[in-house]
Biotite code that builds the C-alpha atoms (Angstrom):
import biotite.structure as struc

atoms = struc.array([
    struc.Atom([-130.376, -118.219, 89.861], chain_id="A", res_id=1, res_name="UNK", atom_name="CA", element="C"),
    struc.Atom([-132.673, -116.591, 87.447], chain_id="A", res_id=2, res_name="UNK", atom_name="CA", element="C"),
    struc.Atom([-132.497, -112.953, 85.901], chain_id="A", res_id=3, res_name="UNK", atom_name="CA", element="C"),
    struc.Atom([-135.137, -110.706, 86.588], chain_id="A", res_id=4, res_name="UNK", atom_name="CA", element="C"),
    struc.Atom([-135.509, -107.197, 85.661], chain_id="A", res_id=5, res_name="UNK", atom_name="CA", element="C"),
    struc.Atom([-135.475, -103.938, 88.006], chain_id="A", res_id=6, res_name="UNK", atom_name="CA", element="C"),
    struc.Atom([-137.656, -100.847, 87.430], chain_id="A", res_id=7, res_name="UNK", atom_name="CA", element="C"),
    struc.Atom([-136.340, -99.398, 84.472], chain_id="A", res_id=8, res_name="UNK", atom_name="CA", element="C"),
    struc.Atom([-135.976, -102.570, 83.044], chain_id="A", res_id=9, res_name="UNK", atom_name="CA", element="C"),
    struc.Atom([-132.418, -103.638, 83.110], chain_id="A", res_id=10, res_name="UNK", atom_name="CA", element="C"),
    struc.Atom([-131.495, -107.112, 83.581], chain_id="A", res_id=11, res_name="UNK", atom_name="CA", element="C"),
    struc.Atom([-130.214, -108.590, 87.175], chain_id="A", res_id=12, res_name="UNK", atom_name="CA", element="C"),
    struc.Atom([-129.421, -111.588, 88.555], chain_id="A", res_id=13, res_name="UNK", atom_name="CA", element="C"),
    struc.Atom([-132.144, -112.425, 90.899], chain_id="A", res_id=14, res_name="UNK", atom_name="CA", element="C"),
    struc.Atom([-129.849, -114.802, 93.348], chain_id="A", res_id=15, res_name="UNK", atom_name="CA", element="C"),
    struc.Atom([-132.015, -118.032, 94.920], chain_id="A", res_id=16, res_name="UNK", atom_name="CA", element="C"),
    struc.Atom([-134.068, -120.443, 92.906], chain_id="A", res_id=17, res_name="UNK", atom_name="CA", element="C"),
    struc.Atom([-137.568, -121.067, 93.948], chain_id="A", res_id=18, res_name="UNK", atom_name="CA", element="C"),
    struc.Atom([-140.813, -120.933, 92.755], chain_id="A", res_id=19, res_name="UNK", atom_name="CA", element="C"),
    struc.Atom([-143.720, -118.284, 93.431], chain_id="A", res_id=20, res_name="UNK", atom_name="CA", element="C"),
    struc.Atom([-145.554, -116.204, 90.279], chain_id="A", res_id=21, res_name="UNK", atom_name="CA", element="C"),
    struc.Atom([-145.981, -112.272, 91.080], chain_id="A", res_id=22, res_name="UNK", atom_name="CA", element="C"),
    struc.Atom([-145.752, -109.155, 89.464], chain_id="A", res_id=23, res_name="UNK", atom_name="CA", element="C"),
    struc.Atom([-143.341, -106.267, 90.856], chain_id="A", res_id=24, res_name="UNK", atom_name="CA", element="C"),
    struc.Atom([-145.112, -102.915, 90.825], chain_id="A", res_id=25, res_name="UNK", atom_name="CA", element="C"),
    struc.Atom([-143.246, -101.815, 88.155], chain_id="A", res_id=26, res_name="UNK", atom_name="CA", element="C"),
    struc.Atom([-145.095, -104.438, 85.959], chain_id="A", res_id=27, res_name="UNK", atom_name="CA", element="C"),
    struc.Atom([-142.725, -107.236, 85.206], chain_id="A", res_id=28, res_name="UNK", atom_name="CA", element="C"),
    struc.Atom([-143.732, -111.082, 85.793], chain_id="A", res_id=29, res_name="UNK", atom_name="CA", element="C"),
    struc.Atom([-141.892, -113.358, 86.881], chain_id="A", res_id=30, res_name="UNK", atom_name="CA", element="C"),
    struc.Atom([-141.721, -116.970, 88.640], chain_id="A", res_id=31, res_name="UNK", atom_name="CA", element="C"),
    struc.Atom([-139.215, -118.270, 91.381], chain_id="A", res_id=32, res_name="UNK", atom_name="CA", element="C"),
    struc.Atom([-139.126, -121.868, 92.147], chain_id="A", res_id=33, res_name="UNK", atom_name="CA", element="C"),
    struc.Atom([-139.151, -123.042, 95.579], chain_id="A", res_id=34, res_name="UNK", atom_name="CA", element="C"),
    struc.Atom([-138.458, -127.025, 95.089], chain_id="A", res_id=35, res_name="UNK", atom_name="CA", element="C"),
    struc.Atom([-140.983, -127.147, 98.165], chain_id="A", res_id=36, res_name="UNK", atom_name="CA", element="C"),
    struc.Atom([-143.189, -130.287, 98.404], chain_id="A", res_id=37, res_name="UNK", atom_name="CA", element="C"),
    struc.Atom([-145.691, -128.159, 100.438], chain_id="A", res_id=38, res_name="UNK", atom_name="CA", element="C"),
    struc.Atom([-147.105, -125.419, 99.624], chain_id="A", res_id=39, res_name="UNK", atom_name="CA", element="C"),
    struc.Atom([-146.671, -123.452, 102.817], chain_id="A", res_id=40, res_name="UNK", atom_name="CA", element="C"),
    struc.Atom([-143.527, -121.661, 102.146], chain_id="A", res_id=41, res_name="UNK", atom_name="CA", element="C"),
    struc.Atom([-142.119, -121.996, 105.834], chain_id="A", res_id=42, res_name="UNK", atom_name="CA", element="C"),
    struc.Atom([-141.939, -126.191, 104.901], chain_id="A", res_id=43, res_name="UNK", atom_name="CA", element="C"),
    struc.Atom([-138.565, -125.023, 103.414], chain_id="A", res_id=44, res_name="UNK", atom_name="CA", element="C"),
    struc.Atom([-135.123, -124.959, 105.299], chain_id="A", res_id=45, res_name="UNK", atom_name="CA", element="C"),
    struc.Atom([-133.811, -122.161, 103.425], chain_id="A", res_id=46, res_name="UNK", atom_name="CA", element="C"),
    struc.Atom([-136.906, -119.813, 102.344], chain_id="A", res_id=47, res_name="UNK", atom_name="CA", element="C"),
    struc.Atom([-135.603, -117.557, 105.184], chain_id="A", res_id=48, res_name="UNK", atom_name="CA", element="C"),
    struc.Atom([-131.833, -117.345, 103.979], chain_id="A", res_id=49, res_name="UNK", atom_name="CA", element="C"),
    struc.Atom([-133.252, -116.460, 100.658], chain_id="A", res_id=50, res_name="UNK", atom_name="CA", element="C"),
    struc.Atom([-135.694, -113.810, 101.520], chain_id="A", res_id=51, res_name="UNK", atom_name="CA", element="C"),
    struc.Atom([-133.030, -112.689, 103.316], chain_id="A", res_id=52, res_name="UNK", atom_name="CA", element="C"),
    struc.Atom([-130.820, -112.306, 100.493], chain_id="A", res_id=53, res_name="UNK", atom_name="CA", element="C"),
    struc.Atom([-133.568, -110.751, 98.633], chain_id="A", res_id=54, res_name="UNK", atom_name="CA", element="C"),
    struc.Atom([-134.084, -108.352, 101.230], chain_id="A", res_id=55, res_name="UNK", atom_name="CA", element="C"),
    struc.Atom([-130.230, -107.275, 101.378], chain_id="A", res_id=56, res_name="UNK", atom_name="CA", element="C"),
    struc.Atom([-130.102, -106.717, 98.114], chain_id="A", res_id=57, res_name="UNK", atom_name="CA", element="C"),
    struc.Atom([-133.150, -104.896, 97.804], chain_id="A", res_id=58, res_name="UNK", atom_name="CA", element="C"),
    struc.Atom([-132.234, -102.621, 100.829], chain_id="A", res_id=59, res_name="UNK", atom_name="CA", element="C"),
    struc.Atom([-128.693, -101.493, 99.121], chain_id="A", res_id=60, res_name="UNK", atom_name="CA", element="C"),
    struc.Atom([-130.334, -101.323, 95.689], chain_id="A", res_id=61, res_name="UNK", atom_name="CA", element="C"),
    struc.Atom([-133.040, -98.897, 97.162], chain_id="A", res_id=62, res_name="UNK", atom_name="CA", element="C"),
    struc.Atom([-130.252, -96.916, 99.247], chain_id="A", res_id=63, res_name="UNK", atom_name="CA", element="C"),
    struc.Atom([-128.191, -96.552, 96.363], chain_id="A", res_id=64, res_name="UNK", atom_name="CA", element="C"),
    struc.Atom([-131.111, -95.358, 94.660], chain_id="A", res_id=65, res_name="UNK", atom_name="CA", element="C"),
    struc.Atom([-131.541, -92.608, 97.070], chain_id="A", res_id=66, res_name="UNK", atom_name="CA", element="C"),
    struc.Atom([-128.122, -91.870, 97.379], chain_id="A", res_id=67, res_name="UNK", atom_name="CA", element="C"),
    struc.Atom([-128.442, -91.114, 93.389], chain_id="A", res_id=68, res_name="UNK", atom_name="CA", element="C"),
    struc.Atom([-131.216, -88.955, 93.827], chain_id="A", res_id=69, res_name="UNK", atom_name="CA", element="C"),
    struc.Atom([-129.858, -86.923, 96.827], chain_id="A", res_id=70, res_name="UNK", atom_name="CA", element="C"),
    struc.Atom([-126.752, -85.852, 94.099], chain_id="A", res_id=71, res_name="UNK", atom_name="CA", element="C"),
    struc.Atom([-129.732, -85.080, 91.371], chain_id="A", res_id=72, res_name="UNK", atom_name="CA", element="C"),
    struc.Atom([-131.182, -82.606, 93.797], chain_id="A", res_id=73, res_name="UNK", atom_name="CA", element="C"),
    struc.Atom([-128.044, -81.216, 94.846], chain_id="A", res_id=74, res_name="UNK", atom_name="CA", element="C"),
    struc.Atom([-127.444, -80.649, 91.369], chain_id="A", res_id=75, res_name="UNK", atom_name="CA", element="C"),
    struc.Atom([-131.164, -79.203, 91.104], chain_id="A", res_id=76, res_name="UNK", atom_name="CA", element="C"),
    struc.Atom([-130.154, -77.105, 94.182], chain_id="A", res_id=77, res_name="UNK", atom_name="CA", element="C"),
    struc.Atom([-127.002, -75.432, 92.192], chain_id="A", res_id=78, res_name="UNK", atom_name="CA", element="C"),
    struc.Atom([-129.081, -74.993, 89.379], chain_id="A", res_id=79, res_name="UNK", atom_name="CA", element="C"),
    struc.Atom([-131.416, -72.348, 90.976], chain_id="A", res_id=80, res_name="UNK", atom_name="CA", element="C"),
    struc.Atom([-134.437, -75.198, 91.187], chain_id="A", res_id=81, res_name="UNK", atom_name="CA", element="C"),
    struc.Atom([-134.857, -74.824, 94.761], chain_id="A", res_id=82, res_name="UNK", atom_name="CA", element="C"),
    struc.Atom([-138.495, -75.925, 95.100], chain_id="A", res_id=83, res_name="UNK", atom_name="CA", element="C"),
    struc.Atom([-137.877, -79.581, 92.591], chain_id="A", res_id=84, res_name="UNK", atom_name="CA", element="C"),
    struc.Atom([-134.712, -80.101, 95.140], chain_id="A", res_id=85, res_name="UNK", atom_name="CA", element="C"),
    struc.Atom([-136.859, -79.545, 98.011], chain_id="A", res_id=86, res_name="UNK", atom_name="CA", element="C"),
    struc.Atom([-139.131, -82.360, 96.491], chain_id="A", res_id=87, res_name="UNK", atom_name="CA", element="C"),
    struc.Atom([-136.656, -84.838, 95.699], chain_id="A", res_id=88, res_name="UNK", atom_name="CA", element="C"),
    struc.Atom([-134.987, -84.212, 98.935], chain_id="A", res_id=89, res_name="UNK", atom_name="CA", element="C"),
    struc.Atom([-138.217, -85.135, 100.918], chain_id="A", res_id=90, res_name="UNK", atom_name="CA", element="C"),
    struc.Atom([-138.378, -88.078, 98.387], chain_id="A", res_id=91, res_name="UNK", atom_name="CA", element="C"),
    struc.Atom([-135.124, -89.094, 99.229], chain_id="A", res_id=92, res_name="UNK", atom_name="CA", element="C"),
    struc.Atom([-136.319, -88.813, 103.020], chain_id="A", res_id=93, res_name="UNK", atom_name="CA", element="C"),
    struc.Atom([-138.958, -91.366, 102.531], chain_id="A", res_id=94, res_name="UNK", atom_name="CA", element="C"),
    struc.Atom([-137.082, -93.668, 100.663], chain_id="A", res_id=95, res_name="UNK", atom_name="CA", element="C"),
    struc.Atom([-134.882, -93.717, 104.309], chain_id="A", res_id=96, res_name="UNK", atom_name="CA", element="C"),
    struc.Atom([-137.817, -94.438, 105.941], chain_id="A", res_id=97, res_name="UNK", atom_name="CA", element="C"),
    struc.Atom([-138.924, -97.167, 103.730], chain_id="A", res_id=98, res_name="UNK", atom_name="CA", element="C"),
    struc.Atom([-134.935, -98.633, 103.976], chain_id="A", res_id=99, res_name="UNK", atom_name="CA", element="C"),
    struc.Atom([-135.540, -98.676, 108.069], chain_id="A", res_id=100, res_name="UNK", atom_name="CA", element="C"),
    struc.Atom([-139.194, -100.627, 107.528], chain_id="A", res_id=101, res_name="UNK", atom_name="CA", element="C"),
    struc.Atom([-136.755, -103.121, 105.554], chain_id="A", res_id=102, res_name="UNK", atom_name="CA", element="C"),
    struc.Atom([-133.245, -103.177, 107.469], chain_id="A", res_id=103, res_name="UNK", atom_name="CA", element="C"),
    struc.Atom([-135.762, -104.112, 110.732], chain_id="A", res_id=104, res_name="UNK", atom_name="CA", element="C"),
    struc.Atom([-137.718, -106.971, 108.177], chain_id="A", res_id=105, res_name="UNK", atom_name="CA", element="C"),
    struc.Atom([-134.144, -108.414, 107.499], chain_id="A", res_id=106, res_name="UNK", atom_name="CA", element="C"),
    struc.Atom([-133.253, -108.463, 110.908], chain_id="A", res_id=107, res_name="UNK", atom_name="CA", element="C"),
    struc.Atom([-136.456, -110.330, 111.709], chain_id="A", res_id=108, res_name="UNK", atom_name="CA", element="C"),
    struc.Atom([-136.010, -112.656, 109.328], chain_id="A", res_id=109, res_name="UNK", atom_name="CA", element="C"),
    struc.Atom([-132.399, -113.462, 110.258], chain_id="A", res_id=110, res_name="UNK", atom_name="CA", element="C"),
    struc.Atom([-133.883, -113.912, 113.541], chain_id="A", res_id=111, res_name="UNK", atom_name="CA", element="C"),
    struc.Atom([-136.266, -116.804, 113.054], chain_id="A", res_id=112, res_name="UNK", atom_name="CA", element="C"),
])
């Protein structure tokens, strides 16, 4: 397990232990180590339980996230700030979307 850091920069443990280099969009680096001999990632038994892991966690960290900012535009809604509520709230929409696209990615995976 290594920590890695999510997009406002807090710390979190980042929960399998192999080795790739990328950088998240949110511009932090970071390597995993695989332990592979090959470097076709499907050589390894358990690249698929860990992407799946990966994938959980990034699906309830990204519906928590919009779960957050479906109270902030409530709270924008109360305020009088209709038309920033209506934008957060078609935000929030997306970010479902972009949950299914994942939810049916971790199924897949579990799958093969």
């Amino acid at each position: 397990m290594h920590i890695i850091h999510d997009e406002n920069g807090n710390p979190i443990a980042h929960g399998h232990d192999h080795e790739h280099a990328h950088t998240h969009e949110h511009g932090h680096d970071h390597d995993h180590d695989h332990g592979c001999a090959s470097d076709n990632c499907g050589s390894c038994n358990d690249c698929g339980d860990k992407t799946a892991a990966l994938l959980d966690y990034m699906l309830k960290h990204n519906e928590h996230h919009a779960a957050e900012l479906d109270q902030v535009a409530d709270r924008l809604r109360a305020e009088g700030k209709e038309a920033a509520a209506d934008q957060i709230k078609k935000a929030v929409d997306e970010f479902k979307k972009g949950n299914l696209y994942l939810g049916l990615a971790l199924a897949t995976v579990k799958e093969q």
